[in-house]
Every structure is written in structure tokens, then in C-alpha cells.
PDB file of N, CA, C, O and CB in Angstrom:
ATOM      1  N   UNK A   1      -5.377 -15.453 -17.164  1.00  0.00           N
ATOM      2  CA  UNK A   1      -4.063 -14.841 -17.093  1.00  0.00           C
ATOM      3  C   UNK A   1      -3.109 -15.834 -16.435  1.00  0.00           C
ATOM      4  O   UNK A   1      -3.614 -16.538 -15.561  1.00  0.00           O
ATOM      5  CB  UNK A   1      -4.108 -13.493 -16.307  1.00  0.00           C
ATOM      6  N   UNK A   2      -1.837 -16.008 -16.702  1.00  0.00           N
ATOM      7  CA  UNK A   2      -0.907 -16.726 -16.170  1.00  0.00           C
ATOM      8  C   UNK A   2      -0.730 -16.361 -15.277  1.00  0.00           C
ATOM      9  O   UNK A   2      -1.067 -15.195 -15.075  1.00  0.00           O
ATOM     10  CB  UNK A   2       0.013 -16.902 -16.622  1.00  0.00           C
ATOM     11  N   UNK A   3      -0.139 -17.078 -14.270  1.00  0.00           N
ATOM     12  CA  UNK A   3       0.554 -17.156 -13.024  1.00  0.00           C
ATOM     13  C   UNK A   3       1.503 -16.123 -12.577  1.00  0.00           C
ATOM     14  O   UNK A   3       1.369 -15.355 -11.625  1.00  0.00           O
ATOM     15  CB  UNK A   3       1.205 -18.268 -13.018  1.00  0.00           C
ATOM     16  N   UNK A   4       2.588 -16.229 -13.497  1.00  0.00           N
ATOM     17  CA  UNK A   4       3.622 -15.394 -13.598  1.00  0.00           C
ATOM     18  C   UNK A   4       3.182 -13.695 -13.778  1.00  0.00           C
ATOM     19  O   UNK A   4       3.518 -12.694 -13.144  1.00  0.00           O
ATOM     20  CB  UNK A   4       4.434 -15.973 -14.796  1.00  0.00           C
ATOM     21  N   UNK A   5       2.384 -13.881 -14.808  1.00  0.00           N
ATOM     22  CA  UNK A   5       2.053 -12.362 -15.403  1.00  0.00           C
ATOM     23  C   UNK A   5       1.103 -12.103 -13.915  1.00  0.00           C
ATOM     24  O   UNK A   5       1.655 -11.425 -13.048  1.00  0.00           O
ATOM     25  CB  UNK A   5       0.970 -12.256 -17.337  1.00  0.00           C
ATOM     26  N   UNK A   6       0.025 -12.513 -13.697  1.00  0.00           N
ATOM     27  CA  UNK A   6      -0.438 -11.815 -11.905  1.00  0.00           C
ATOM     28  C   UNK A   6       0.668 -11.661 -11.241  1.00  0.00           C
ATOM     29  O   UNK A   6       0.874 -10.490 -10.922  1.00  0.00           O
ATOM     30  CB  UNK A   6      -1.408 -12.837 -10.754  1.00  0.00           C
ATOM     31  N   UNK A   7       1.526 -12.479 -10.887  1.00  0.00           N
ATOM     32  CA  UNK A   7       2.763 -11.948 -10.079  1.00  0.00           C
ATOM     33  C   UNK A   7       3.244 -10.989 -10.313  1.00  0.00           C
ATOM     34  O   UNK A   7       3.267 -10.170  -9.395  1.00  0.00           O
ATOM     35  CB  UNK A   7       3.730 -12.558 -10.036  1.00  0.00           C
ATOM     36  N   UNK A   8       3.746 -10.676 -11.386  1.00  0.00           N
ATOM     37  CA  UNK A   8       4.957  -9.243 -11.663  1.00  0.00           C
ATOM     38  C   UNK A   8       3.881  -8.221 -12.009  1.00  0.00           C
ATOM     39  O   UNK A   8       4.383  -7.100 -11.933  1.00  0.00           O
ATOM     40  CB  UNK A   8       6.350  -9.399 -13.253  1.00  0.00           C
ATOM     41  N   UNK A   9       2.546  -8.169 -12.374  1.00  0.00           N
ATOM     42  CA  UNK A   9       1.482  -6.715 -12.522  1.00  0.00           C
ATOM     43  C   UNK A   9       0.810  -6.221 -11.146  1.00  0.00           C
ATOM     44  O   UNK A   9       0.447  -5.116 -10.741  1.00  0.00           O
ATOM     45  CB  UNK A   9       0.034  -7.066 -13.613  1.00  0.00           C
ATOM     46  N   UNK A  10       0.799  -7.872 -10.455  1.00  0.00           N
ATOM     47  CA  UNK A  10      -0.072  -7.392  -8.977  1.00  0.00           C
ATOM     48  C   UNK A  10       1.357  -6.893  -8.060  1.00  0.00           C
ATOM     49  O   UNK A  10       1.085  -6.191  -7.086  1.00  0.00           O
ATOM     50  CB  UNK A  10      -1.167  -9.085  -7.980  1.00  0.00           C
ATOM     51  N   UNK A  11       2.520  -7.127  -8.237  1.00  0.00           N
ATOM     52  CA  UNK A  11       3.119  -6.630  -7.368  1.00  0.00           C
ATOM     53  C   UNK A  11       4.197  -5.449  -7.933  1.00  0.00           C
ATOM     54  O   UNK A  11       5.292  -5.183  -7.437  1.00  0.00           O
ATOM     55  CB  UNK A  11       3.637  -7.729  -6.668  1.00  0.00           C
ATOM     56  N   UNK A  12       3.648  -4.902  -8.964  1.00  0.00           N
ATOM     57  CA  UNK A  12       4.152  -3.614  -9.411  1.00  0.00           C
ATOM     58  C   UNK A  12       2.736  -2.959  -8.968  1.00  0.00           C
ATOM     59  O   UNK A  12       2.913  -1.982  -8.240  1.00  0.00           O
ATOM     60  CB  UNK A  12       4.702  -3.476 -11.159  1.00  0.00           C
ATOM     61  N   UNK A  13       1.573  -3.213  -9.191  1.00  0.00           N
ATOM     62  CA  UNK A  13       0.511  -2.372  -9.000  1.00  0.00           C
ATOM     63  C   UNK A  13       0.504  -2.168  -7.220  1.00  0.00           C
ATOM     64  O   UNK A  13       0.414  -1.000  -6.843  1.00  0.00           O
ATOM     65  CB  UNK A  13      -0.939  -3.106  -9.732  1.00  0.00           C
ATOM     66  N   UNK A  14       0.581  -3.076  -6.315  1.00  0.00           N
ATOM     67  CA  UNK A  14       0.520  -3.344  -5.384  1.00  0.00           C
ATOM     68  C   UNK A  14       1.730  -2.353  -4.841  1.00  0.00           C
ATOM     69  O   UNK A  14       1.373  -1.659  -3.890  1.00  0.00           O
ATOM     70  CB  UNK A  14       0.453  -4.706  -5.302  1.00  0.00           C
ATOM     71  N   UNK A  15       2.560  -2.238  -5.104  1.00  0.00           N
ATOM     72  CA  UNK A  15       4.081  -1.370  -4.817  1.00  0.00           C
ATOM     73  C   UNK A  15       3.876  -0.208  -4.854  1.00  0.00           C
ATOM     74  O   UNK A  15       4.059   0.601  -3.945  1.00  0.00           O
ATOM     75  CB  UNK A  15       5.270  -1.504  -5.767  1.00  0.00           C
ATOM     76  N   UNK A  16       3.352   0.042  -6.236  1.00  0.00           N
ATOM     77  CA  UNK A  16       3.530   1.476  -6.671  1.00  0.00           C
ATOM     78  C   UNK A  16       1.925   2.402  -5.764  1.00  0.00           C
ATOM     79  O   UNK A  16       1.741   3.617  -5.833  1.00  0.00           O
ATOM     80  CB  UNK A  16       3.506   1.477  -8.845  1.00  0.00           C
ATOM     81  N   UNK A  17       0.732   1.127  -4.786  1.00  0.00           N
ATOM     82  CA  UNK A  17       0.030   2.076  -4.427  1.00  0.00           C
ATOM     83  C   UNK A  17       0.660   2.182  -2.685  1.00  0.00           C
ATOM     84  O   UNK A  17       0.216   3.067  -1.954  1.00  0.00           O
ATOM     85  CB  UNK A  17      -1.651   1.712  -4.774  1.00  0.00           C
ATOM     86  N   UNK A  18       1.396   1.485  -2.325  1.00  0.00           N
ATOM     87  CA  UNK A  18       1.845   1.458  -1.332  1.00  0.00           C
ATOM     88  C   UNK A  18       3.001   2.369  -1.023  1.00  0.00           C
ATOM     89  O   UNK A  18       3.188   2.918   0.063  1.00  0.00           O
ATOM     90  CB  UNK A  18       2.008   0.363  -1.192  1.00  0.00           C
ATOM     91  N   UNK A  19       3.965   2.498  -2.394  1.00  0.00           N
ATOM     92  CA  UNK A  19       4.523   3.577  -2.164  1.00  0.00           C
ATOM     93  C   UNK A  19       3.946   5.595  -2.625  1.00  0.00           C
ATOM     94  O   UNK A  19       4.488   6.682  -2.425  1.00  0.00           O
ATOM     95  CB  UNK A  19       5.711   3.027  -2.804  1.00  0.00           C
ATOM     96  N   UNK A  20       2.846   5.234  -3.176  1.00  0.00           N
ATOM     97  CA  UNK A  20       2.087   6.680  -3.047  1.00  0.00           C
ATOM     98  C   UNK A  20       1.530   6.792  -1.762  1.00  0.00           C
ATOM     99  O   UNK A  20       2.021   7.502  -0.885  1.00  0.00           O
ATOM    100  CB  UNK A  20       0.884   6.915  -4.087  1.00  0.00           C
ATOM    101  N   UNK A  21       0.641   6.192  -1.644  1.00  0.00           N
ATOM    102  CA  UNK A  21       0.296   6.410  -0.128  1.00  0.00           C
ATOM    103  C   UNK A  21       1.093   6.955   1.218  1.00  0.00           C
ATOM    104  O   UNK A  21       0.814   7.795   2.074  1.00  0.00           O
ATOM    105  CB  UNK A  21      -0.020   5.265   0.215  1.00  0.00           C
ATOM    106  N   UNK A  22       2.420   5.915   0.956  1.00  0.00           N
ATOM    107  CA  UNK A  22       3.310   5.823   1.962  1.00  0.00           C
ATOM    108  C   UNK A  22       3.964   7.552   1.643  1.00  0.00           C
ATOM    109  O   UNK A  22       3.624   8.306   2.555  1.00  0.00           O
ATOM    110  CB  UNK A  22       4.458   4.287   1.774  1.00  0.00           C
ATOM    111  N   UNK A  23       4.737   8.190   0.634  1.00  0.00           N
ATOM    112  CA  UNK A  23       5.132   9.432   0.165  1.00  0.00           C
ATOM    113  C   UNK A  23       3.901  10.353   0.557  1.00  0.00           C
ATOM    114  O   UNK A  23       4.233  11.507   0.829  1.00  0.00           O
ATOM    115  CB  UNK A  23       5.488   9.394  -1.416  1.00  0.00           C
ATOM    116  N   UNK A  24       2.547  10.072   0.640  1.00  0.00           N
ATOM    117  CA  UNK A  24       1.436  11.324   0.608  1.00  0.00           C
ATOM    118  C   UNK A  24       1.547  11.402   2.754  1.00  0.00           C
ATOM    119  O   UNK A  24       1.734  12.356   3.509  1.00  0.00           O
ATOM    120  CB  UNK A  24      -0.823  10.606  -0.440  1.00  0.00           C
ATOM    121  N   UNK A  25       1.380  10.293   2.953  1.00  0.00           N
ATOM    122  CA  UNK A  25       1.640   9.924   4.350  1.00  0.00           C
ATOM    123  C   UNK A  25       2.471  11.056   5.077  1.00  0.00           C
ATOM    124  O   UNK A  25       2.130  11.915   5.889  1.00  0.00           O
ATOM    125  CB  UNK A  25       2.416   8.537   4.401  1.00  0.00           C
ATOM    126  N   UNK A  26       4.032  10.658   4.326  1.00  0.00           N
ATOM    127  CA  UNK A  26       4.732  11.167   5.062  1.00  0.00           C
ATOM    128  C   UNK A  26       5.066  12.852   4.451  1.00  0.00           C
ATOM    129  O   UNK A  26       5.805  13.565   5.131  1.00  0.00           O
ATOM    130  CB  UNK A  26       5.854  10.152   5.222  1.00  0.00           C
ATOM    131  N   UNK A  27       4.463  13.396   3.138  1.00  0.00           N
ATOM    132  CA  UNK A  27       4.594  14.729   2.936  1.00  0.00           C
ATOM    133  C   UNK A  27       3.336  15.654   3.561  1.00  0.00           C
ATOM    134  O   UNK A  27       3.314  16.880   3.444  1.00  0.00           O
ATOM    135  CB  UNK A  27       4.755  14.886   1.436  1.00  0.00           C
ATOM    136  N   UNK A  28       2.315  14.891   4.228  1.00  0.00           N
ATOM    137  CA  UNK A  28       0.902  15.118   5.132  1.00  0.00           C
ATOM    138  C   UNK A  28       2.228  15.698   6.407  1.00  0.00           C
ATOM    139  O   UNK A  28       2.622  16.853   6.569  1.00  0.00           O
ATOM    140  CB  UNK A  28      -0.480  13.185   5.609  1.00  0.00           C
ATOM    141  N   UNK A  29       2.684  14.400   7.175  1.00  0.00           N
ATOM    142  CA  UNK A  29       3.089  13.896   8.547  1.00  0.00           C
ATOM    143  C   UNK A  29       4.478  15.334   8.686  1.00  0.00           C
ATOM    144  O   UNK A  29       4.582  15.847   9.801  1.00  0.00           O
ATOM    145  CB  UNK A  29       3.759  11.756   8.503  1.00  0.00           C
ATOM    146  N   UNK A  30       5.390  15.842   7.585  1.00  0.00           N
ATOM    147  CA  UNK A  30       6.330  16.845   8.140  1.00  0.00           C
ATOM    148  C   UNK A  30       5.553  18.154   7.070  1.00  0.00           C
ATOM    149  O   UNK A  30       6.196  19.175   6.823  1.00  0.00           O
ATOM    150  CB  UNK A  30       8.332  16.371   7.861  1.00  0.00           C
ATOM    151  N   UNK A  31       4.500  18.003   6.658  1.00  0.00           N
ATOM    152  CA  UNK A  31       3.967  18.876   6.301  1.00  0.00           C
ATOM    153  C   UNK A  31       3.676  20.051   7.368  1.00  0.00           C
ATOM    154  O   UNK A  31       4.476  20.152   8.298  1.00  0.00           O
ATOM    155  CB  UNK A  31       3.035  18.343   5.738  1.00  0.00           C
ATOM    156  N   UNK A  32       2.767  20.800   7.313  1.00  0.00           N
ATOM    157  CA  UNK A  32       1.687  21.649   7.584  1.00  0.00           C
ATOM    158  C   UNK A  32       1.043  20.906   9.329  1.00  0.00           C
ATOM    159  O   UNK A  32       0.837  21.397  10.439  1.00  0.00           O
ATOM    160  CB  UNK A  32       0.440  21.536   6.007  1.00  0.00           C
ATOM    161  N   UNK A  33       0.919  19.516   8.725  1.00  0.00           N
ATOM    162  CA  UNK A  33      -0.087  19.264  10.028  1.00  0.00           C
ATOM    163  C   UNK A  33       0.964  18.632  11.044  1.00  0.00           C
ATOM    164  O   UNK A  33       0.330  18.313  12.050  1.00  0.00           O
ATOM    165  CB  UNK A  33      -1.558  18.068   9.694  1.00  0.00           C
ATOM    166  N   UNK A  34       1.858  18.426  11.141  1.00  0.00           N
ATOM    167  CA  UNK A  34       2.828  17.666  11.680  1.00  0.00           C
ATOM    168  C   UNK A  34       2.663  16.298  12.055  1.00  0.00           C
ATOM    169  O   UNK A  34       1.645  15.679  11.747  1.00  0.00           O
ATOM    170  CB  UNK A  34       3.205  18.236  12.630  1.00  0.00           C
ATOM    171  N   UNK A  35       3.750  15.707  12.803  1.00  0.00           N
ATOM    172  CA  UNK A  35       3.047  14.553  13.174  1.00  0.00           C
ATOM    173  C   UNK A  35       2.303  14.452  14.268  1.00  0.00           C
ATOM    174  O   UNK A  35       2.103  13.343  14.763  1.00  0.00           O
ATOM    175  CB  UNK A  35       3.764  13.663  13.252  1.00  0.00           C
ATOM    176  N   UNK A  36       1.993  15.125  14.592  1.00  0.00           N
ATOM    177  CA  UNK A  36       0.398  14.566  15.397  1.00  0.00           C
ATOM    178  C   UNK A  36      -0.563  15.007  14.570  1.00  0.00           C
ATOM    179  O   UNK A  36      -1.521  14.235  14.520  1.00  0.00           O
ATOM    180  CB  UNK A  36      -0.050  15.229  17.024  1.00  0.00           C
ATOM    181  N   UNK A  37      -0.669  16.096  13.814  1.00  0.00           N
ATOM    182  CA  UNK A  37      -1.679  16.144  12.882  1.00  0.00           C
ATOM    183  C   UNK A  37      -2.170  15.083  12.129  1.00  0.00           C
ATOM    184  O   UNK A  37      -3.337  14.760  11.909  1.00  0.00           O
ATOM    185  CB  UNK A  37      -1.391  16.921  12.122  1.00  0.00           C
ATOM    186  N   UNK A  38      -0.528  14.303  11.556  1.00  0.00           N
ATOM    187  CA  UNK A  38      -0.274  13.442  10.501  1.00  0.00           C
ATOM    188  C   UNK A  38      -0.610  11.947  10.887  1.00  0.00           C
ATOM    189  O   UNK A  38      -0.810  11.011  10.112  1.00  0.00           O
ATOM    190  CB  UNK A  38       1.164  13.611  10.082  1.00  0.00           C
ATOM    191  N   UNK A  39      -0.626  11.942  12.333  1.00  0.00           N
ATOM    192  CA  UNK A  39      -0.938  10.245  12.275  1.00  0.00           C
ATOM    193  C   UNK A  39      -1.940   9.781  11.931  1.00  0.00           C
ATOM    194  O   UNK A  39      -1.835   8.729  11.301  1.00  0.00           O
ATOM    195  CB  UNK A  39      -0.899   9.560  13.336  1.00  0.00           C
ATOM    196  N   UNK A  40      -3.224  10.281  12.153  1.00  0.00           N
ATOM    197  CA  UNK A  40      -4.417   9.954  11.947  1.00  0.00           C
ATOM    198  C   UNK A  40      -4.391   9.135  10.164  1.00  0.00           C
ATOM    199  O   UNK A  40      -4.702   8.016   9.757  1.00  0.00           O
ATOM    200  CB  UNK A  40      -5.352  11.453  12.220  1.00  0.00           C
ATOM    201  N   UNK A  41      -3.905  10.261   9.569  1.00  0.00           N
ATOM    202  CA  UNK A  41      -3.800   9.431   7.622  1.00  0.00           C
ATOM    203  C   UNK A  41      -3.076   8.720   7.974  1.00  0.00           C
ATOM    204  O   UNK A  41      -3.634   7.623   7.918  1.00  0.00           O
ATOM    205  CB  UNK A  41      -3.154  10.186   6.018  1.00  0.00           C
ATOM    206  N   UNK A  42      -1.374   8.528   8.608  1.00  0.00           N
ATOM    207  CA  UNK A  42      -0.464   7.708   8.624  1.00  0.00           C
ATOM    208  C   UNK A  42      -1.148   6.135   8.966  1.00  0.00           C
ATOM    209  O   UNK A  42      -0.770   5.117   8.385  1.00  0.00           O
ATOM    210  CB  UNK A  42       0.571   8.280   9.609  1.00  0.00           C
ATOM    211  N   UNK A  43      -2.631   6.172  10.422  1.00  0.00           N
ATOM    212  CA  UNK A  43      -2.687   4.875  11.158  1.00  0.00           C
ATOM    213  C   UNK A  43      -3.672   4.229   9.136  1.00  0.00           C
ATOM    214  O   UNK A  43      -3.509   3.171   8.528  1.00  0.00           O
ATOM    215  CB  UNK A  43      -3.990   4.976  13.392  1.00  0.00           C
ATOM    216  N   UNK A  44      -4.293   5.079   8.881  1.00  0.00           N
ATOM    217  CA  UNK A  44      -4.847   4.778   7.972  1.00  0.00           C
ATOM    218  C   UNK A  44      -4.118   4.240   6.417  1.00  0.00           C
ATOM    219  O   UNK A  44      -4.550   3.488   5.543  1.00  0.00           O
ATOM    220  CB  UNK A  44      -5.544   5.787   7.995  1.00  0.00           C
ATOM    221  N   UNK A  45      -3.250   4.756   6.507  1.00  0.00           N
ATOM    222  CA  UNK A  45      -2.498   4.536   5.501  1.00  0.00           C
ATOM    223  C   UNK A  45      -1.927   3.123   5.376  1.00  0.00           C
ATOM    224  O   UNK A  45      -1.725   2.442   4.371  1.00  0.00           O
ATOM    225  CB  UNK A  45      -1.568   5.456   5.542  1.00  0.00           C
ATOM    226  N   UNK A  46      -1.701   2.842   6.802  1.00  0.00           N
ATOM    227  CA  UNK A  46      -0.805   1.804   7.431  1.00  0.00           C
ATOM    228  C   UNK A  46      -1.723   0.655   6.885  1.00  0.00           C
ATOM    229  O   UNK A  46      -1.388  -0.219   6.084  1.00  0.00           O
ATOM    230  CB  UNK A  46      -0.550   1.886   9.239  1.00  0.00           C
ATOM    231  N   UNK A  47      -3.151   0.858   7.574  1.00  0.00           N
ATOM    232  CA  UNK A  47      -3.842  -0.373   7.511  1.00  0.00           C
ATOM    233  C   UNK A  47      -4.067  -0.567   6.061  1.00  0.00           C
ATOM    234  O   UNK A  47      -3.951  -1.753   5.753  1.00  0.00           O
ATOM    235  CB  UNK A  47      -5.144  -0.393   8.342  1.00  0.00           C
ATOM    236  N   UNK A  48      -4.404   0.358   4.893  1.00  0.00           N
ATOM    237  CA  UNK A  48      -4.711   0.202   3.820  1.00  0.00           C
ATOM    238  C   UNK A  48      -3.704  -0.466   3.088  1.00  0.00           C
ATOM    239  O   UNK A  48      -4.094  -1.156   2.146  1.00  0.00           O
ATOM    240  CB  UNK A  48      -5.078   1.235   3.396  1.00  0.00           C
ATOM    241  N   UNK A  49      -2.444  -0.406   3.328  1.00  0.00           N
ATOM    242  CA  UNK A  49      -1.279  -0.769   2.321  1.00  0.00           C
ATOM    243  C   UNK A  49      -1.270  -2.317   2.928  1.00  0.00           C
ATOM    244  O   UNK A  49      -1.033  -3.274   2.192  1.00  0.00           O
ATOM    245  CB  UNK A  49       0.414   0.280   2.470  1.00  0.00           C
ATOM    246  N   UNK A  50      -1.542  -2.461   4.302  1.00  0.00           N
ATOM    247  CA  UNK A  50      -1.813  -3.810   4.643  1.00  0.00           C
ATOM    248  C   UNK A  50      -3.082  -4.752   3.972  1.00  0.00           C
ATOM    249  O   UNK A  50      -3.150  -5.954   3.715  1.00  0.00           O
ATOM    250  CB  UNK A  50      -1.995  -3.708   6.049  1.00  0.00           C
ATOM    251  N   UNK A  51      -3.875  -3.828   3.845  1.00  0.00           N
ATOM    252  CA  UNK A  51      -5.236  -4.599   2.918  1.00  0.00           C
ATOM    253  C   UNK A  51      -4.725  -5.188   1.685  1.00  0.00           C
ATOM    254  O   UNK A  51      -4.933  -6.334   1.288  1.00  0.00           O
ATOM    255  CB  UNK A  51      -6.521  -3.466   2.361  1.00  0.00           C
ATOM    256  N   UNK A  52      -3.944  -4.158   1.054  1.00  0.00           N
ATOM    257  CA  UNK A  52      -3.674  -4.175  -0.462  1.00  0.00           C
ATOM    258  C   UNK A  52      -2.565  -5.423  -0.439  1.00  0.00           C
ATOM    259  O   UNK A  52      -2.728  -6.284  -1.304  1.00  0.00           O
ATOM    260  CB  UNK A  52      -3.017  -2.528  -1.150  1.00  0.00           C
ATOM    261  N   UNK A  53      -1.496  -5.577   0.449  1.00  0.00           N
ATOM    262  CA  UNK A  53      -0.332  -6.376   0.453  1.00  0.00           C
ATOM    263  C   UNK A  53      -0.940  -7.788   0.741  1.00  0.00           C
ATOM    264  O   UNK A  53      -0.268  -8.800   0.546  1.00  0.00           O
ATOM    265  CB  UNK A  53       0.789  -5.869   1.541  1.00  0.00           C
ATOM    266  N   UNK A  54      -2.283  -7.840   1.230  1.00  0.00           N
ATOM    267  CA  UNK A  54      -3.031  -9.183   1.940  1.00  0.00           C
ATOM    268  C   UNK A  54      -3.892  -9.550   0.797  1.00  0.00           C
ATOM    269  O   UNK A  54      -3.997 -10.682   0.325  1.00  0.00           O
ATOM    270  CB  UNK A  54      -4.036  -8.894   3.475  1.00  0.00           C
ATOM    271  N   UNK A  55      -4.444  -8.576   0.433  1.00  0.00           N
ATOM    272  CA  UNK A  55      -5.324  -9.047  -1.442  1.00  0.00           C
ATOM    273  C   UNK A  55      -4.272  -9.359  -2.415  1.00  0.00           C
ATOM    274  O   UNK A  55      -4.452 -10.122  -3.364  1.00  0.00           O
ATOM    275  CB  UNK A  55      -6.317  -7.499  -2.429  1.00  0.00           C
ATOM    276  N   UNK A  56      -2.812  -8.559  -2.079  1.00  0.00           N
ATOM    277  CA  UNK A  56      -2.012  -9.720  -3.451  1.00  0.00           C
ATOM    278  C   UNK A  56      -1.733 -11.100  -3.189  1.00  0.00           C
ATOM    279  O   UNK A  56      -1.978 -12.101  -3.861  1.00  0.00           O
ATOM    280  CB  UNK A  56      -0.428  -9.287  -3.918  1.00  0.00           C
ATOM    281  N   UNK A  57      -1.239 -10.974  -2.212  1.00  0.00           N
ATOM    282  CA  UNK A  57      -1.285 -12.640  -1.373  1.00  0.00           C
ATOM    283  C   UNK A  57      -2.613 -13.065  -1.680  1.00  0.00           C
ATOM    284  O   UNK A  57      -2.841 -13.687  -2.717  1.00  0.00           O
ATOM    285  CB  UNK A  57      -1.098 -12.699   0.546  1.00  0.00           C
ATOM    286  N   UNK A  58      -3.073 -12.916  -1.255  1.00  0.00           N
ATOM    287  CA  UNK A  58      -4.556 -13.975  -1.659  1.00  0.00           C
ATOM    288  C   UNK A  58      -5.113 -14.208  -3.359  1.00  0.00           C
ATOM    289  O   UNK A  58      -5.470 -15.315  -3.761  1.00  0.00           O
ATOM    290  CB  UNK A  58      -6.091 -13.111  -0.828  1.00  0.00           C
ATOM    291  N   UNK A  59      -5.107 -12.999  -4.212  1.00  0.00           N
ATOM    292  CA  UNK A  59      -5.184 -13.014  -5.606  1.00  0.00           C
ATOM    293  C   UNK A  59      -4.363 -13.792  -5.940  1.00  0.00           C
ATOM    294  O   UNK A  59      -4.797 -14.904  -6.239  1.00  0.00           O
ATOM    295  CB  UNK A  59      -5.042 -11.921  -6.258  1.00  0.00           C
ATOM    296  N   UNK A  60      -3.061 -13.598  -6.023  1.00  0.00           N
ATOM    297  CA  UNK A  60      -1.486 -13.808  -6.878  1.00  0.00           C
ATOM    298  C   UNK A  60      -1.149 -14.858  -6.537  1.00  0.00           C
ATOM    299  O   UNK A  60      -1.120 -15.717  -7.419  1.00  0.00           O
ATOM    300  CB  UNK A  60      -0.209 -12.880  -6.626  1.00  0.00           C
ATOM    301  N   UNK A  61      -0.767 -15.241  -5.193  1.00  0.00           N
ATOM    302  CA  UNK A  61       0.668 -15.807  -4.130  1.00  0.00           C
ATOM    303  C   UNK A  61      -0.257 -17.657  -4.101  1.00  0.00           C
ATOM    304  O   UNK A  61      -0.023 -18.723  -4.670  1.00  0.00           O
ATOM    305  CB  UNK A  61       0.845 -14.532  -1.689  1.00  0.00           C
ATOM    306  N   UNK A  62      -1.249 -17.210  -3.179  1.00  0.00           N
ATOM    307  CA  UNK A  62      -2.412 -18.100  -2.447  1.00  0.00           C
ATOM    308  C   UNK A  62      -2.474 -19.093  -3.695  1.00  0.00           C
ATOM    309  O   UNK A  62      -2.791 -18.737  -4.830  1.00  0.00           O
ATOM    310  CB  UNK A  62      -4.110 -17.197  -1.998  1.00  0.00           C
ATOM    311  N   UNK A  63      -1.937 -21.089  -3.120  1.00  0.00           N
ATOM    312  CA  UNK A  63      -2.887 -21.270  -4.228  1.00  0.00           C
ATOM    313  C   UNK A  63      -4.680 -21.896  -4.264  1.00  0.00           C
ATOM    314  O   UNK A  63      -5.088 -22.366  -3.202  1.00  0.00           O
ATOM    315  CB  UNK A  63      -2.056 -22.171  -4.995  1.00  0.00           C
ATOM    316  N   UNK A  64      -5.292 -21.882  -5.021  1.00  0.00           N
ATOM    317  CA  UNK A  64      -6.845 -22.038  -4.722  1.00  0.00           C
ATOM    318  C   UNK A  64      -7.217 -23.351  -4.968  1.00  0.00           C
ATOM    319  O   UNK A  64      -8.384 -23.703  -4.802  1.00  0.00           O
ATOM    320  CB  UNK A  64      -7.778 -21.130  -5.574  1.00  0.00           C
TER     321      UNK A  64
END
């Protein structure tokens, strides 16, 4: 796969799971459980969208 094409699929794929997460996060966090209920997914959420933003960098960005 080209260069370019990993760039613009890993960082639409990469976006679009960072912004679900981030929306489930915060409809958890003023939900039902509030935010103290809510941080626990939120600290989790946090670190995961960081995993995902650190594997496009390294897949995509990084060169080898």
C-alpha cells in the first residue's frame, strides 16, 4: 500500500475510533453513572485512544 493511502485510511480509521470512544465516554460520564461513576471508562478510554494515536504513528507516520 502507498504511503499516502496509509496516511488518509489510518487517520480516518484512527479518528473515527477515537471519536466513538471519546462520545461513549462522555454519554457514560453525564449519563446515569455520573462523573465519578464515569471516570473509571473515561481513565480507560483515555489510555486506549492514546494506544491507537501511537500505533498510527508507528504504522503510517514512523519511517522504518
Amino acid at each position: 500500500m502507498s504511503y499516502i493511502t496509509k496516511l488518509i485510511v489510518g487517520l480516518i480509521g484512527t479518528a473515527g475510533l477515537c471519536i466513538f470512544i471519546g462520545g461513549l465516554s462522555q454519554s457514560i460520564s453525564t449519563g446515569f453513572a455520573g462523573f465519578v461513576g464515569g471516570s473509571p471508562f473515561m481513565i480507560i478510554a483515555i489510555v486506549v485512544c492514546g494506544m491507537a494515536v501511537y500505533d498510527f504513528y508507528d504504522e503510517c507516520i514512523r519511517k522504518k
